[in-house]
Biotite code that builds the C-alpha atoms (Angstrom):
import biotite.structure as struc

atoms = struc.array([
    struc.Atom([122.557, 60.086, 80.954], chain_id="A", res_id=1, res_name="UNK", atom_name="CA", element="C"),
    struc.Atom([125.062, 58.093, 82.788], chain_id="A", res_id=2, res_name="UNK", atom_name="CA", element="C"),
    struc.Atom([124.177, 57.477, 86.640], chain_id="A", res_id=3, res_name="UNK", atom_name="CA", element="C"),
    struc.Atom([126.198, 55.690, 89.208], chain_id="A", res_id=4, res_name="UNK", atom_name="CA", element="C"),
    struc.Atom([124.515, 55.095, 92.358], chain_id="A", res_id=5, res_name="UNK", atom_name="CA", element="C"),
    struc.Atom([126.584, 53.887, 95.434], chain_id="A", res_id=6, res_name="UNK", atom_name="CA", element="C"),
    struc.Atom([125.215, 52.474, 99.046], chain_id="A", res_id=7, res_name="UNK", atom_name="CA", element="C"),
    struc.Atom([126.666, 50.634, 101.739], chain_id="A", res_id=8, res_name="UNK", atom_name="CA", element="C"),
    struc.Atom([128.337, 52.853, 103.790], chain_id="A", res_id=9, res_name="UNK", atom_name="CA", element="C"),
    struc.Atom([128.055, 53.288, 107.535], chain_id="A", res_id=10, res_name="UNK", atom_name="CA", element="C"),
    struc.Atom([130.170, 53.122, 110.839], chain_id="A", res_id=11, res_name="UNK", atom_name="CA", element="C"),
    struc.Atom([132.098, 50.535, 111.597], chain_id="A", res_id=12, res_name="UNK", atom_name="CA", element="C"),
    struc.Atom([135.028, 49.330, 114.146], chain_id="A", res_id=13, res_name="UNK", atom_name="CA", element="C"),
    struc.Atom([138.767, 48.537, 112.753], chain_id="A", res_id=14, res_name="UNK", atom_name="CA", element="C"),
    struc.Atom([138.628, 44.921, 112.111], chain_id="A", res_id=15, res_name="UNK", atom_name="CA", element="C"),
    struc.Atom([135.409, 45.145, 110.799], chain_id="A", res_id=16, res_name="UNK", atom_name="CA", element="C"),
    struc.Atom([133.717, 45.040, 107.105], chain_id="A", res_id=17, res_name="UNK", atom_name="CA", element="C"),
    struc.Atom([131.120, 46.243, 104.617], chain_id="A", res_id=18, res_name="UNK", atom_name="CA", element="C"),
    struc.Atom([129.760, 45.928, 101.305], chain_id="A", res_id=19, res_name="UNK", atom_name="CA", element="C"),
    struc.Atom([129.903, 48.727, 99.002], chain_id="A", res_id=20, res_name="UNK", atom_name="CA", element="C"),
    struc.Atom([127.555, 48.190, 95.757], chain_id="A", res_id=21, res_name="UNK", atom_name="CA", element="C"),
    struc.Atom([127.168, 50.827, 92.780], chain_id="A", res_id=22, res_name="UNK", atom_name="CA", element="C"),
    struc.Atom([124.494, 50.474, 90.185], chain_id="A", res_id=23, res_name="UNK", atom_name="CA", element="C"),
    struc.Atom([125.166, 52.340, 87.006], chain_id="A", res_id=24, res_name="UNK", atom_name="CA", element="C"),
    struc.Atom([122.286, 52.856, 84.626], chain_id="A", res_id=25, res_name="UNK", atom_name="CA", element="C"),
    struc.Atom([124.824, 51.693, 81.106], chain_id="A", res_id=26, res_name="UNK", atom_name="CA", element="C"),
    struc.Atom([123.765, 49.556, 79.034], chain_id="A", res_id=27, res_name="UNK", atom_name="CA", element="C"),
    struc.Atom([127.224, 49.482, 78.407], chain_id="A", res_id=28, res_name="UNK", atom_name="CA", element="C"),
    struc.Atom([128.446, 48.645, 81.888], chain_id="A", res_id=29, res_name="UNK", atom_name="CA", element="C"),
    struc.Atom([129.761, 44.751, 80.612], chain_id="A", res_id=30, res_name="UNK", atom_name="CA", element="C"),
    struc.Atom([132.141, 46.508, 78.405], chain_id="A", res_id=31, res_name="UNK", atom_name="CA", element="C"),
    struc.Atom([133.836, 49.055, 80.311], chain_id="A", res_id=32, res_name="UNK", atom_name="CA", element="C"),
    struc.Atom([136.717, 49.159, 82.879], chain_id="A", res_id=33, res_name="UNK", atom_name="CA", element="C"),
    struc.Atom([134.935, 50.499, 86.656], chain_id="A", res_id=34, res_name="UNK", atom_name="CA", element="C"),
    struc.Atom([136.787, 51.691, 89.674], chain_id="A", res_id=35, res_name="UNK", atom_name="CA", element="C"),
    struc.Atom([135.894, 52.514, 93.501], chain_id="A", res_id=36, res_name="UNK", atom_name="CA", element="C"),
    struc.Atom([138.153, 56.019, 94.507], chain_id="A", res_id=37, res_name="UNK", atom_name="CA", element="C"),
    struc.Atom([137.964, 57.217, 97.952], chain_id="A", res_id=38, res_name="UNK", atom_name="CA", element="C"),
    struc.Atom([138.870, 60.640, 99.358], chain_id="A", res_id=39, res_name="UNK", atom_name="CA", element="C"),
    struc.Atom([139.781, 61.127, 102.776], chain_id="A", res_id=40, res_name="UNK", atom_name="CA", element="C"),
    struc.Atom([139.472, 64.698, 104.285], chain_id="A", res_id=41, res_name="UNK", atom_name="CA", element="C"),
    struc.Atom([142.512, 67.315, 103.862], chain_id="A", res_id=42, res_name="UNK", atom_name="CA", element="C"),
    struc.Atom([143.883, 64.259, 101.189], chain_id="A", res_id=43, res_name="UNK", atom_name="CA", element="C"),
    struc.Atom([143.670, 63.710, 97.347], chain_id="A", res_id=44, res_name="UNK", atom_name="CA", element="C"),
    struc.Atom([141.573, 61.295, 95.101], chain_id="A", res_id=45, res_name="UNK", atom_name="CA", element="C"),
    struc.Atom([142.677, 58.102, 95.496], chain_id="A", res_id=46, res_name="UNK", atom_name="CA", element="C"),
    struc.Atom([142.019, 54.731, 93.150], chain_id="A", res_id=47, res_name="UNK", atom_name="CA", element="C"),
    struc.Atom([141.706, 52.282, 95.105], chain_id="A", res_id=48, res_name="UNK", atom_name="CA", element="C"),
    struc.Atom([140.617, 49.016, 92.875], chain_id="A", res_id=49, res_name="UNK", atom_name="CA", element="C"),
    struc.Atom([139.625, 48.305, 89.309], chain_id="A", res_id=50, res_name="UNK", atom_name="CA", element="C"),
    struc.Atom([137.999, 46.038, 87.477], chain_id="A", res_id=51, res_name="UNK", atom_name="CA", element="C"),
    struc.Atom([138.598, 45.372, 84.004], chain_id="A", res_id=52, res_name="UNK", atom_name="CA", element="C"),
    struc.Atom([135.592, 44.023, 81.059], chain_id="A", res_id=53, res_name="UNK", atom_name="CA", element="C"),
    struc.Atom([137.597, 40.741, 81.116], chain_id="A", res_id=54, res_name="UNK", atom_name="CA", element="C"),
    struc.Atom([137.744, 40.330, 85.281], chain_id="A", res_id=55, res_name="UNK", atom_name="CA", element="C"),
    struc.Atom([140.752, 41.633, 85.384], chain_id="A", res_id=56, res_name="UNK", atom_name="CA", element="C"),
    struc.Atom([141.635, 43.210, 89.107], chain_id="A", res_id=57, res_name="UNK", atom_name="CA", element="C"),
    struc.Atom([143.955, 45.460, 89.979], chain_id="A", res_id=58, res_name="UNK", atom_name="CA", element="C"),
    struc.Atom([144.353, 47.051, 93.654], chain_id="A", res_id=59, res_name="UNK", atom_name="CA", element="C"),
    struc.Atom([146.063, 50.221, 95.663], chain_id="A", res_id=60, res_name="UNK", atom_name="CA", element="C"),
    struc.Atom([148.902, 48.450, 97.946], chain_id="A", res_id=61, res_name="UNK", atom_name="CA", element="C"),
    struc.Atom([147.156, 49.890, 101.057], chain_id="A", res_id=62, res_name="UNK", atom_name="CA", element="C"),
    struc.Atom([144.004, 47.638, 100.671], chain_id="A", res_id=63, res_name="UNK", atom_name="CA", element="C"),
    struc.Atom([145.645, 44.534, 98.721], chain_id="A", res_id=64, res_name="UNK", atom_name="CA", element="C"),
    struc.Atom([144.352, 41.526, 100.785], chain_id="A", res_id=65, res_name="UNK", atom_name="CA", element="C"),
    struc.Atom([141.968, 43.469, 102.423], chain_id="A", res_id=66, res_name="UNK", atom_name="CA", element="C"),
    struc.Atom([139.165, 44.732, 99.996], chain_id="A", res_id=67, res_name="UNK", atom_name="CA", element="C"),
    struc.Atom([137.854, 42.672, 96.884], chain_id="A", res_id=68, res_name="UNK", atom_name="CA", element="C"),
    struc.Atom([136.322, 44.098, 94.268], chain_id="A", res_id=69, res_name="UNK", atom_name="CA", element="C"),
    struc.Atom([133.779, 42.123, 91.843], chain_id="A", res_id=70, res_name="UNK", atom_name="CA", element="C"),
    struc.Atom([131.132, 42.822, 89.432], chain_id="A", res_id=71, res_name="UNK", atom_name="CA", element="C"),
    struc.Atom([127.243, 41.399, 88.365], chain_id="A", res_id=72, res_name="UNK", atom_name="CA", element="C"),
    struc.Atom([127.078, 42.570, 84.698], chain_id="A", res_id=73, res_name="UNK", atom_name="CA", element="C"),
    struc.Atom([123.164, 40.968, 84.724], chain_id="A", res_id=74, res_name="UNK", atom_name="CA", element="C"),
    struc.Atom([122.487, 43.701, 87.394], chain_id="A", res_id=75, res_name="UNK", atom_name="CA", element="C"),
    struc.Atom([124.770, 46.271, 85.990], chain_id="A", res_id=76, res_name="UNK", atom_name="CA", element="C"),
    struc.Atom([126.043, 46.507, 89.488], chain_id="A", res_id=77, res_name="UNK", atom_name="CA", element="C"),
    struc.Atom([129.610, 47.141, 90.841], chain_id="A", res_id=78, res_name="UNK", atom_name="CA", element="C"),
    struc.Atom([130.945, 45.704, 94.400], chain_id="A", res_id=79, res_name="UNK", atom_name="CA", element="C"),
    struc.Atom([133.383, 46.847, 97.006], chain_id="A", res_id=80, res_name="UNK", atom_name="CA", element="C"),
    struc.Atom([133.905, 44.411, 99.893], chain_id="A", res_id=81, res_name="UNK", atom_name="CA", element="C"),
    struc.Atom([136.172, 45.948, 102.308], chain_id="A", res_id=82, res_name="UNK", atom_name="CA", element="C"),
    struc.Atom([137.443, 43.288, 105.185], chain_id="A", res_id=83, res_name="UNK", atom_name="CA", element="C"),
    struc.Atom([140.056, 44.014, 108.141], chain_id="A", res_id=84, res_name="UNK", atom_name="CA", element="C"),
    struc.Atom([139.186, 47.731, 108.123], chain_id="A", res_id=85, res_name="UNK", atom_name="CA", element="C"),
    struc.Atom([141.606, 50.249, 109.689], chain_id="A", res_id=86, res_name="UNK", atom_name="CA", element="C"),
    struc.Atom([140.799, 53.911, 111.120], chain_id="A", res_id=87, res_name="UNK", atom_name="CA", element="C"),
    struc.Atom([142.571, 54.835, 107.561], chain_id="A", res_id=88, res_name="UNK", atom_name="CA", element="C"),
    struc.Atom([140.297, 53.384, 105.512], chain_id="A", res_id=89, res_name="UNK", atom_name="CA", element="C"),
    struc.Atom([137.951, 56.438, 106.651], chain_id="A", res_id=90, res_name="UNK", atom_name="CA", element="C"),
    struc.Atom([136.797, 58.222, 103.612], chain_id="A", res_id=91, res_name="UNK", atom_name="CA", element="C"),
    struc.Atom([134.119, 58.670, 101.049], chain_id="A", res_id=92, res_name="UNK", atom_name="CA", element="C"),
    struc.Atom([134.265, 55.956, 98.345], chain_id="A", res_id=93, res_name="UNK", atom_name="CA", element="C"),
    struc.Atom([132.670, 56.662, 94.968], chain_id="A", res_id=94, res_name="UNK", atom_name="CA", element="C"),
    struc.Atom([132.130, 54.314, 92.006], chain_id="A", res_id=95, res_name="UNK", atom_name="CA", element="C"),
    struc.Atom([133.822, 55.773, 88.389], chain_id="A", res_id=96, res_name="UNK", atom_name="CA", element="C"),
    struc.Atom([134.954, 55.399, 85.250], chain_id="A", res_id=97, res_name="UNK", atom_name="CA", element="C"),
    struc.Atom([138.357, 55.149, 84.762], chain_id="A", res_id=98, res_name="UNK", atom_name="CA", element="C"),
    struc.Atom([139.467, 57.847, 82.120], chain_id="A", res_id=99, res_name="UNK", atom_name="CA", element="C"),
    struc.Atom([136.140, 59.784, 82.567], chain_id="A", res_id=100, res_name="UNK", atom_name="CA", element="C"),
    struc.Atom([134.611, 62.340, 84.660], chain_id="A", res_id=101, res_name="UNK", atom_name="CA", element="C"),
    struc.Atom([131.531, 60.152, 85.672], chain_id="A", res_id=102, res_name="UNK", atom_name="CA", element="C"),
    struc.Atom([131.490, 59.443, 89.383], chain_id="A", res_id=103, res_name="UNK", atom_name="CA", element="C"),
    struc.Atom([128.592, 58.733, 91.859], chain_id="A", res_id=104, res_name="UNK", atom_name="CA", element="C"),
    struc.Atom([127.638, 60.875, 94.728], chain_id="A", res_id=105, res_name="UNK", atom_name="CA", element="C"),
    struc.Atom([129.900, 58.695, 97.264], chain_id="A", res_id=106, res_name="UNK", atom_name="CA", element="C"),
    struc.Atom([129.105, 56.849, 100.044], chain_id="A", res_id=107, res_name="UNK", atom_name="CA", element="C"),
    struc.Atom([130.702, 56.978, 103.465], chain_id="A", res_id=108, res_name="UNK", atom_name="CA", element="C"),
    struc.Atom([133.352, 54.449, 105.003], chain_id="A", res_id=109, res_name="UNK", atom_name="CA", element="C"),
    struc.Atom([134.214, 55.815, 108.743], chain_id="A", res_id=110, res_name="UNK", atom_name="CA", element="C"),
    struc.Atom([135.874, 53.367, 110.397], chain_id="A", res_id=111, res_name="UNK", atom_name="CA", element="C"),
    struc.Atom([136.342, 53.898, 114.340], chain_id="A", res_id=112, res_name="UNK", atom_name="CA", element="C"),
    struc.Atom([136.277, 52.235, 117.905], chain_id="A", res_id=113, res_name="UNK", atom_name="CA", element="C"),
])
């Protein structure tokens, strides 16, 4: 059974950051693509970064610059760091597998003064 497991979350001011980390239970996790979604209310699923088996990054134009994402394959663990955070960066941000239905429970970004 696949299991993604996110944390980090919390309250924070614009301008701030976090650290979002998933830990998947796959023993295949080194091989596969992973991506962090978020979903604001009222507004659709959106991808926000992915990582490919090879390192490869690839990132929405509203957090380019701004988040990084990076994996431990020895931990079977996924990161999200998310720097110079805006009131629009407010939503719940899940861990996934691209071209899948598996996704985590979500953790919650609410960023606010």
């Amino acid at each position: 059974e696949v299991q993604l497991v996110e944390s980090g979350g919390g309250l924070v001011q614009p301008g701030g950051s976090l650290r979002l980390s998933c830990a998947a239970s796959l023993f295949t996790f080194s091989y596969l693509a992973m991506s962090w979604v978020r979903q604001a209310p009222g507004k659709d699923l959106e991808t926000v970064s992915t990582i490919r088996s090879d390192g490869t990054t690839t990132y929405a134009d509203s957090v380019k610059g701004r988040f990084t994402i990076s994996r431990d394959n020895e931990k079977n663990t996924l990161y999200l760091q998310l720097d110079s955070l805006k009131t629009d960066d407010t939503a719940m941000y899940y861990c996934a597998i691209p071209g899948s239905t598996y996704r985590g429970q979500g953790t919650q970004v609410t960023v606010s003064s």
